[in-house]
C-alpha positions as CSV (number, residue, x, y, z in Angstrom):
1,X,0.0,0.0,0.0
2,X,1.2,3.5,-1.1
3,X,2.7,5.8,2.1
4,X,0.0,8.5,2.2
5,X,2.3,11.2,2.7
6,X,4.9,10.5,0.1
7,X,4.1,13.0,-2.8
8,X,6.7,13.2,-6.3
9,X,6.7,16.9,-6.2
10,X,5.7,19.2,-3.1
11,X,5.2,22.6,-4.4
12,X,5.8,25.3,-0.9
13,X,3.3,28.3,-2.1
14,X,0.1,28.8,-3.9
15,X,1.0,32.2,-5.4
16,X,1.5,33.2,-9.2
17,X,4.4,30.6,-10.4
18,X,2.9,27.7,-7.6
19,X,-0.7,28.2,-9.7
20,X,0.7,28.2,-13.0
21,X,3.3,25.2,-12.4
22,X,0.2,22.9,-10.5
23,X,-1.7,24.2,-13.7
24,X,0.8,23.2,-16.6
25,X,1.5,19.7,-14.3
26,X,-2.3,19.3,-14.5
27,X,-2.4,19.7,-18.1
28,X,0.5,17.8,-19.2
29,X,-1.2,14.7,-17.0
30,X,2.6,14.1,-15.4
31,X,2.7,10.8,-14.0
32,X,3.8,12.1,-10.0
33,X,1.3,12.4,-7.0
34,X,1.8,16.8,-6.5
35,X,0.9,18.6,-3.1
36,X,0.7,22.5,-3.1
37,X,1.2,23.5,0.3
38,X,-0.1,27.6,1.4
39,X,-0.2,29.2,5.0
40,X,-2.9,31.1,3.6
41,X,-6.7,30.6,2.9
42,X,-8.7,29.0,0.0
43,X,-9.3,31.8,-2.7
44,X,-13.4,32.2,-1.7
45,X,-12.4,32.6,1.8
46,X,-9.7,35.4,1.3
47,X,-11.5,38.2,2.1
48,X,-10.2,41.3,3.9
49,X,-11.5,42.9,7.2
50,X,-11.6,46.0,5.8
51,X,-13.5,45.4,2.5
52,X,-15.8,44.3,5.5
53,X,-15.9,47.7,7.2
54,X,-13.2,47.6,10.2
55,X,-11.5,51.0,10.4
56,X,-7.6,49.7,10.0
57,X,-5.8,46.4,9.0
58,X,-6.4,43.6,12.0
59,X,-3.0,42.3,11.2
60,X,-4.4,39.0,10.3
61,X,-2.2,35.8,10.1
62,X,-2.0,35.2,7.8
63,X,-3.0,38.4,5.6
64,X,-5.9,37.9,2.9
65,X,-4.3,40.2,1.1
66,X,-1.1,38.7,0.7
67,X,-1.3,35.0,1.5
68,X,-3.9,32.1,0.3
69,X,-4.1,30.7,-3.6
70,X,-3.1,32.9,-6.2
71,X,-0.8,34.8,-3.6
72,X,-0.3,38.7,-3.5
73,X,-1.2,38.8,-6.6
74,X,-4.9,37.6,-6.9
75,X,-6.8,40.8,-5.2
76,X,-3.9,43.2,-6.4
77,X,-5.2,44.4,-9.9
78,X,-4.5,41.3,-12.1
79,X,-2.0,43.4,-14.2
80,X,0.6,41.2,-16.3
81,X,3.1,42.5,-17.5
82,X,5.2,40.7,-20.6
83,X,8.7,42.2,-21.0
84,X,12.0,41.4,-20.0
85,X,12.7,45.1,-19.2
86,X,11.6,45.1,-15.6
87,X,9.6,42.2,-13.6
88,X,13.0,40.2,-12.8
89,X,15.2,38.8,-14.7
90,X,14.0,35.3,-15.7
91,X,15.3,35.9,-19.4
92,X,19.3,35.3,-17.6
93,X,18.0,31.8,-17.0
94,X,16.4,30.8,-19.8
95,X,17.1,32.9,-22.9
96,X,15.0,36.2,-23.5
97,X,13.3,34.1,-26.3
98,X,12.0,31.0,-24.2
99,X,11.4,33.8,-21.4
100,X,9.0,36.0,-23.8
101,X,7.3,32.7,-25.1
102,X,7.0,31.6,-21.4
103,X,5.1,35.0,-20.7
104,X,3.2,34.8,-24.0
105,X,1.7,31.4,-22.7
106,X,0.6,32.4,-19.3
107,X,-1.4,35.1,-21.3
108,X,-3.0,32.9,-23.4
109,X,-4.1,30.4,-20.4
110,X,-5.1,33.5,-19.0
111,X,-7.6,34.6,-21.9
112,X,-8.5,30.8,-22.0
113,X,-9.8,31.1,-18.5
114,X,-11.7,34.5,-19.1
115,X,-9.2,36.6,-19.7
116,X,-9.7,37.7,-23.2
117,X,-12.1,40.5,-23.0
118,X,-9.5,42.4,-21.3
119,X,-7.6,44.4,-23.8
120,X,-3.7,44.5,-24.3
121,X,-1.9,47.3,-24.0
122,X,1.3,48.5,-25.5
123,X,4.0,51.3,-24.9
124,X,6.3,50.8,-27.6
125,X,6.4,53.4,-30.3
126,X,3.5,55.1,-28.3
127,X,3.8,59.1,-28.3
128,X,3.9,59.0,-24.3
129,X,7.5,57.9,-25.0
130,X,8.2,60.8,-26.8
131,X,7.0,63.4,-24.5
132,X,8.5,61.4,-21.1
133,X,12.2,61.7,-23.0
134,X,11.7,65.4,-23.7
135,X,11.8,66.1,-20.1
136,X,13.9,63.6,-18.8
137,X,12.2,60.5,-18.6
138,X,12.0,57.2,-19.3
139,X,9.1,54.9,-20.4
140,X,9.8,51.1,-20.1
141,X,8.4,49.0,-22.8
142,X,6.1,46.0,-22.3
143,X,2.9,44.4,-23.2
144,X,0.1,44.8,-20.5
145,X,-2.7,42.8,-20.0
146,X,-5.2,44.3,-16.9
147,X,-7.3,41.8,-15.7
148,X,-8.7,43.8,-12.8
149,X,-9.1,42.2,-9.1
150,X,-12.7,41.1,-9.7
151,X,-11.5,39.0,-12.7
152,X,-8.3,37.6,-12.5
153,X,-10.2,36.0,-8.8
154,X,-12.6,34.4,-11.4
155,X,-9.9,33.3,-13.5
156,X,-7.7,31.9,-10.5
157,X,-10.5,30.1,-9.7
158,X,-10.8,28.4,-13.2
159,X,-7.0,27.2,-13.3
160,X,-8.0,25.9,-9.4
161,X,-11.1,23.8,-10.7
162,X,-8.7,22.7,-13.5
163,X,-6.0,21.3,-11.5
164,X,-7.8,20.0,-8.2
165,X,-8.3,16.7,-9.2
166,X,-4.1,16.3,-10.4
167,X,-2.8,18.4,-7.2
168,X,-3.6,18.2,-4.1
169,X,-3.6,21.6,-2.2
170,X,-3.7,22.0,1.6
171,X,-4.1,25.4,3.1
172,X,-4.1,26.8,6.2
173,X,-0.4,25.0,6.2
174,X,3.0,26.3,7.3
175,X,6.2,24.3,6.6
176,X,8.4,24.7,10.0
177,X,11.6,22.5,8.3
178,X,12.7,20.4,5.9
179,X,15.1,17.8,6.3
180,X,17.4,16.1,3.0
181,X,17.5,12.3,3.6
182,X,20.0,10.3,3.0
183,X,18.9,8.9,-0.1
184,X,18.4,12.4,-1.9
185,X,14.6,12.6,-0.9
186,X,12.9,15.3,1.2
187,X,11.0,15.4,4.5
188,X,9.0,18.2,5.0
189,X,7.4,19.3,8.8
190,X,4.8,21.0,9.1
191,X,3.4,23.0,12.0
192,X,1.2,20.4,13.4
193,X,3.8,17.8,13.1
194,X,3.1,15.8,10.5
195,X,6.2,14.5,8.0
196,X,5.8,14.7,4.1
197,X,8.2,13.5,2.0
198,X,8.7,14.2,-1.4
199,X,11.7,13.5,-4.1
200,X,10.9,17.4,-5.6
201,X,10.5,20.3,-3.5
202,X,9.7,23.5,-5.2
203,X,10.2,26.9,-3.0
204,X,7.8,28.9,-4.7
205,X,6.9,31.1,-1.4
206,X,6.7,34.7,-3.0
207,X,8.1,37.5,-1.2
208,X,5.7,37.1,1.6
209,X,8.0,34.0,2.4
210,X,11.4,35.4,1.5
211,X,12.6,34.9,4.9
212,X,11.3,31.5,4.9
213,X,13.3,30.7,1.9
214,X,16.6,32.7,3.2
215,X,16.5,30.0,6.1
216,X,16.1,27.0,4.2
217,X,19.0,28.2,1.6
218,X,21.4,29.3,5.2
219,X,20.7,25.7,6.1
220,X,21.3,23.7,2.9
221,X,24.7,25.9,2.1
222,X,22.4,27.7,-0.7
223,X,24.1,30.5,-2.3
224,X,22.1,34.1,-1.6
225,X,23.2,37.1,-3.8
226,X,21.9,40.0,-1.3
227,X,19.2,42.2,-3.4
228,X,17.5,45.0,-2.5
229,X,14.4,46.7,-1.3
230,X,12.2,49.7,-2.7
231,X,11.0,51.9,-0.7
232,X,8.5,55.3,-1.2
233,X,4.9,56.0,-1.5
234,X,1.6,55.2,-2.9
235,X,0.7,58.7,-4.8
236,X,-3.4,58.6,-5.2
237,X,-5.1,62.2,-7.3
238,X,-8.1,62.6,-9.1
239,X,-8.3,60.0,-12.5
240,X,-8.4,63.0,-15.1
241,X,-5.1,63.6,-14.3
242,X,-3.4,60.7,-16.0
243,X,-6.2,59.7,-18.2
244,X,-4.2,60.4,-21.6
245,X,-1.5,58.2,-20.1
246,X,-3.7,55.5,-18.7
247,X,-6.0,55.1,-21.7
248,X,-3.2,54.6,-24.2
249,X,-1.2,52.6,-22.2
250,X,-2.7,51.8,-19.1
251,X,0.3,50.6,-16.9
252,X,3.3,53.1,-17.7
253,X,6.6,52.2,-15.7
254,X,8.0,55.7,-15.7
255,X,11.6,55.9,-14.9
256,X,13.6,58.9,-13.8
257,X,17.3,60.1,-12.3
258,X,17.0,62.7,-9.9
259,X,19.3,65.8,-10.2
260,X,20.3,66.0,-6.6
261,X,21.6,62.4,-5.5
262,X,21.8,61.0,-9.0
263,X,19.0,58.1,-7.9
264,X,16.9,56.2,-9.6
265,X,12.9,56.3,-9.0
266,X,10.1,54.9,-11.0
267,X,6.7,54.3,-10.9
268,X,5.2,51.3,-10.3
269,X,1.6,49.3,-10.2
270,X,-0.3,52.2,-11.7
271,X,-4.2,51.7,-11.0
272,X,-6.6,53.9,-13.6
273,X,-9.9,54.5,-11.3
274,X,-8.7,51.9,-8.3
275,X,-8.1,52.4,-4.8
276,X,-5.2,51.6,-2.3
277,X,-4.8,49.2,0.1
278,X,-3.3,48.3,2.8
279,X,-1.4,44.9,3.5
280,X,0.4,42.9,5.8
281,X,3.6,41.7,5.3
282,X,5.1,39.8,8.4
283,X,3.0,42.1,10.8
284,X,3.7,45.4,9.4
285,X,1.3,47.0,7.8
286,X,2.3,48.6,4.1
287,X,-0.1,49.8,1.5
288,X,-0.6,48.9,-2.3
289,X,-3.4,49.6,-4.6
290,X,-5.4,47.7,-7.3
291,X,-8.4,48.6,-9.1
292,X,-11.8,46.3,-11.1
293,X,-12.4,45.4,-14.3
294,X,-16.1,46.0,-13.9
295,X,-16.8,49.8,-14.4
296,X,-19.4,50.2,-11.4
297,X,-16.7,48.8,-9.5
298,X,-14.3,52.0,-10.5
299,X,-13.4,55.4,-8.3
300,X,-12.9,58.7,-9.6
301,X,-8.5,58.5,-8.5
302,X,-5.9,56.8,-10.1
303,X,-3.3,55.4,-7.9
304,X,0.6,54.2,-8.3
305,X,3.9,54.0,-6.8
306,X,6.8,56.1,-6.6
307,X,9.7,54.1,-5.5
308,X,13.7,54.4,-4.7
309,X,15.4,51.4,-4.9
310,X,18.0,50.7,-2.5
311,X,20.9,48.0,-2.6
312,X,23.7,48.2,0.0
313,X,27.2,47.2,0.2
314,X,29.6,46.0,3.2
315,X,29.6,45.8,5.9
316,X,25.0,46.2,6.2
317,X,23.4,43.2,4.2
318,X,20.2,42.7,4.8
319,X,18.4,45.4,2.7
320,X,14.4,43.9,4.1
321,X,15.0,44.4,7.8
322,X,16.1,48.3,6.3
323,X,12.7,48.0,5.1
324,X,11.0,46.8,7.7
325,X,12.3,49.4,10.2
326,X,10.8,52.5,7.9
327,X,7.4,50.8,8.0
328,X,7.5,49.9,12.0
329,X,8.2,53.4,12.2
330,X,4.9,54.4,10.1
331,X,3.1,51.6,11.9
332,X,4.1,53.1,15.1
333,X,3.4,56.8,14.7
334,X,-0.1,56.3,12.6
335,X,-1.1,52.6,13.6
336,X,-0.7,51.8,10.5
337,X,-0.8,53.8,6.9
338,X,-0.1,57.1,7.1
339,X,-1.3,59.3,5.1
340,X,-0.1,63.3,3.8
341,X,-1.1,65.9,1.2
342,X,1.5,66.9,-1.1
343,X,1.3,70.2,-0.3
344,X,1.3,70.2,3.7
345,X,4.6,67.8,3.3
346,X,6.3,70.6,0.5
347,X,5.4,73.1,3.1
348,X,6.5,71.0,6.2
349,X,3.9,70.6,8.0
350,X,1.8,67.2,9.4
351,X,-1.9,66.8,7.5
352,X,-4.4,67.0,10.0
353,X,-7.9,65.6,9.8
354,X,-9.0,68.8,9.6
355,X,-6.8,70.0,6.8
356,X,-7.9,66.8,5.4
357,X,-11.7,67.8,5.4
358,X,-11.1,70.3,3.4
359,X,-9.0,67.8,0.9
360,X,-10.7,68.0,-2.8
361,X,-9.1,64.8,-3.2
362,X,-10.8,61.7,-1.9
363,X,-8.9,59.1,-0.1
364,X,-9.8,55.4,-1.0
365,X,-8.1,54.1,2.3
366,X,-8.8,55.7,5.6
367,X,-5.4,56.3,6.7
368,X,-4.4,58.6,9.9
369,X,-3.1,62.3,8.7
370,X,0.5,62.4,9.7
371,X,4.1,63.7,8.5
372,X,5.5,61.2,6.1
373,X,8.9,63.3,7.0
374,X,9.1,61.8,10.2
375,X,9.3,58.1,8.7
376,X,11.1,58.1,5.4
377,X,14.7,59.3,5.5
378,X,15.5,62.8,4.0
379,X,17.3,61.1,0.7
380,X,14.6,58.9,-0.5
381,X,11.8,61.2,0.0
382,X,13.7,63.7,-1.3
383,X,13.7,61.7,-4.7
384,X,10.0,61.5,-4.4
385,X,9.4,64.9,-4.0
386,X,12.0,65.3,-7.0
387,X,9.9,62.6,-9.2
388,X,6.5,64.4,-8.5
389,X,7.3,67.5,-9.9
390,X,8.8,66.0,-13.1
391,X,5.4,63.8,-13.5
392,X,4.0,66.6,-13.3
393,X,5.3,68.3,-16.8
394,X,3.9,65.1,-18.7
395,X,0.9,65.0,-16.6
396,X,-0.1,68.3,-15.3
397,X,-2.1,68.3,-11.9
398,X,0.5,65.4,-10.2
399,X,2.0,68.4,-8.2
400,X,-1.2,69.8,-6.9
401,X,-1.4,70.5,-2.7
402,X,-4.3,67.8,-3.0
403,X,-2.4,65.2,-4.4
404,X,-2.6,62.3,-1.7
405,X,0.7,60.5,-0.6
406,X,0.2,56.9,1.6
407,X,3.2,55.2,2.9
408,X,5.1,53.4,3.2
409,X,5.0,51.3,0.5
410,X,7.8,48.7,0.5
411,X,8.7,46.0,-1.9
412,X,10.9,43.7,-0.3
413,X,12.9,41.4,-3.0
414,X,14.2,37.9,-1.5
415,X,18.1,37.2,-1.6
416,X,18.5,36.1,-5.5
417,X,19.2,32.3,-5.0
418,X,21.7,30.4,-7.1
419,X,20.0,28.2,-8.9
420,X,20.8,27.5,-13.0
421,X,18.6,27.5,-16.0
422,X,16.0,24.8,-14.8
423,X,16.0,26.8,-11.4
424,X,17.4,23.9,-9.7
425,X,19.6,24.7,-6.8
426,X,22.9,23.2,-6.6
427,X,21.0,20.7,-4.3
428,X,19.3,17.7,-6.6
429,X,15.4,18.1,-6.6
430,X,15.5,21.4,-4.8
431,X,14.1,24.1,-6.7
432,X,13.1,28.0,-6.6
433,X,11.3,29.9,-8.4
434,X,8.7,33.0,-8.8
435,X,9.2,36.2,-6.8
436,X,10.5,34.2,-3.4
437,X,13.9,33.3,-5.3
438,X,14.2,36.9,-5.9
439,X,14.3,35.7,-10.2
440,X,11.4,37.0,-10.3
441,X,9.4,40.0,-9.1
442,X,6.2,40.2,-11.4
443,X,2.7,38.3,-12.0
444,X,4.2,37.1,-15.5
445,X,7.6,36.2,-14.7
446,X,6.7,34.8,-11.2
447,X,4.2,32.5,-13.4
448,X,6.1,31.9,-16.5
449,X,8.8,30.4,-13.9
450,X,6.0,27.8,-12.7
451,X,5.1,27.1,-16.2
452,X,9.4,26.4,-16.9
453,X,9.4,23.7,-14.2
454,X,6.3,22.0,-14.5
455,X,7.5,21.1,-18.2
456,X,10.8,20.1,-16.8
457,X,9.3,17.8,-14.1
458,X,6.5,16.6,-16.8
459,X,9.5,15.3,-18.6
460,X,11.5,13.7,-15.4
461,X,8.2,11.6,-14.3
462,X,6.3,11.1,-17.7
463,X,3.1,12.4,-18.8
464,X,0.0,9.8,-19.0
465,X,-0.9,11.1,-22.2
């Protein structure tokens, strides 16, 4: 009789690259018993407190926002974007050619699924990239296929109802260790005790796990590269303001090198009529922002992110826990998001609540009025402040005193793991892959990466068909 917790392949996260690779295993019929293990909730279950009416974020564990099937990507805006110009670096692995194809794939599963009403956007050759070089900045080029948060969840659940019956998926679930036997197989432990083992284990955590991952690699003798982490502020004004932008090409990653420290900024996650967000990341509270496909489901703002990368060198190494210390500090002063006016922080003063009152701008999150210059250090936000006024000479009304600022928004990237170009680690069997490797750090590449494996462990164990 079979051993009822012996699995082929064990696949740790249900985000964007563990969906697509329990998808494409499901589809290829691979002859290997698959578990898909996530610490977070089934997809109809992940619903945030918030959306339900509480005031601020519960600090749930784990966070609906981030964790459950689909991972941080299901209720952020379902926006894909297919390039090799930002989203990670994927194409170093595999070719640029196999990595494009890989991303052109996961779009057409996509529109299989439902996806295909939503229309694709380009910015190549698009007069926007004109204008942003004639003062001084630079628009990234990529495909962009929005979904919106209401249908990529229907899709997700799709690709879930496709794959149930092949993989088996246990929420609800955390991995505490994993043990290498002596015969090359895996024994995973989880937090109620029980041992798994598996001949393929797939780290596929997202960044929500990336310090999960940075343990397993410390124990195992797992090259990290150190990377960095981005950290700024979710900018939310009124939709008119970007509409010529957003209605050509929707998601414009907008890159620009400030004059003072010489410092990179861009945009990032732009949301045409959405709303922010706020989401939990290990217990602090950051904010994001999405927005719906359905139009009764839209606001009058647009929201996106201004962010200043920052990678350090000897002897400080661990760029997350920089991170992490800016957002305890907005945590700790506002209980959460904070949020500022543009023009009370120019002026240097806190935004009140009743400054805010008389705010032509609406916010979509209730935040707590507060000084965003008593949390993010004088270089970065002096970048921002930088960034905002050269937005504003492609899109006029991005400076205005009513422009809304929310922070902090941090993206923290997982230590890139050394791993070659089946994202194999230099351990047999071991693999990692989407955002948690730090490969990654995007809804297409993150599942593009799935898709690369599942055909490569489709080929190791056979497929029925």
């Amino acid at each position: 009789m079979a051993d009822s917790n012996y699995y082929d392949i064990i696949i740790a996260g249900a985000g964007a690259s563990g969906v697509f690779m329990s998808y494409e295993l499901a589809k290829l019929d691979a002859s290997a018993r698959i578990l898909m293990i996530d610490k977070g909730a089934p997809l109809e279950k992940r619903l945030c407190p918030i959306k339900k009416g509480a005031k601020n974020c519960l600090k749930c564990e784990p966070c609906h926002i981030m964790n459950g099937y689909g991972g941080a990507g299901t209720l952020s805006d379902g926006k894909y974007n297919i390039t090799t110009q930002f989203g990670g670096d994927l194409h170093n692995y595999v070719g640029r050619d196999q990595a494009l194809g890989l991303m052109e794939y996961v779009d057409e599963v996509l529109c299989s699924m439902g996806g295909a009403d939503a229309k694709l956007y380009s910015t190549a050759s698009s007069e926007l990239k004109t204008t942003a070089l004639r003062n001084n900045l630079h628009l990234l080029e990529a495909k962009v296929r929005h979904l919106g948060t209401d249908r990529n969840v229907k899709i997700l659940g799709k690709m879930f109802e496709h794959s149930r019956e092949k993989v088996e998926t246990r929420f609800y679930t955390v991995i505490e260790d994993v043990i290498i036997e002596e015969d090359g197989t895996f024994t995973v432990i989880t937090d109620d005790g029980e041992k798994l083992t598996c001949r393929d284990l797939v780290l596929a955590t997202g960044r929500s796990g990336s310090k999960w991952i940075s343990s397993i690699c410390d124990k195992f003798g797992i090259k990290q590269e150190k990377n960095r982490v981005d950290i700024g502020v979710r900018v939310e004004l009124p939709a008119e303001i970007f509409r010529h932008i957003t209605d050509d090409v929707y998601e414009s990653k907008i890159v620009y090198k400030t004059d003072k420290y010489n410092d990179m900024v861009r945009t990032f996650c732009m949301n045409p009529y959405g709303e922010v967000v706020a989401e939990n990341t290990n217990g602090i509270v950051t904010v994001n922002g999405h927005s719906y496909a359905d139009p009764e489901l839209r606001t009058e703002n647009t929201n996106f992110a201004l962010l200043v990368s920052n990678k350090f060198t000897e002897p400080f190494e661990d760029s997350n826990e920089y991170g992490e210390s800016i957002a305890r500090l907005s945590n700790m002063l506002g209980g959460g998001v904070l949020l500022q006016r543009f023009g009370d922080l120019v002026k240097g003063r806190r935004s009140s609540a009743r400054r805010m009152e008389k705010c032509f701008t609406r916010p979509t999150l209730q935040a707590t009025p507060g000084d965003l210059s008593l949390v993010i250090p004088k270089r970065q936000l002096d970048n921002i402040i930088e960034m905002i006024y050269a937005l504003d000479k492609i899109a006029p009304g991005t400076a205005n005193e009513d422009t809304l600022l929310y922070g902090v928004e941090v993206k923290f990237y997982n230590s890139k793991v050394e791993v070659d170009e089946n994202l194999q680690t230099g351990i047999p069997g071991l693999y990692a892959l989407g955002d948690g490797s730090g490969v990654t750090h995007s809804l297409s590449q993150a599942s593009a990466s799935g898709v690369h494996v599942a055909r490569i462990l489709a080929d190791k164990y056979g497929r029925k068909d």
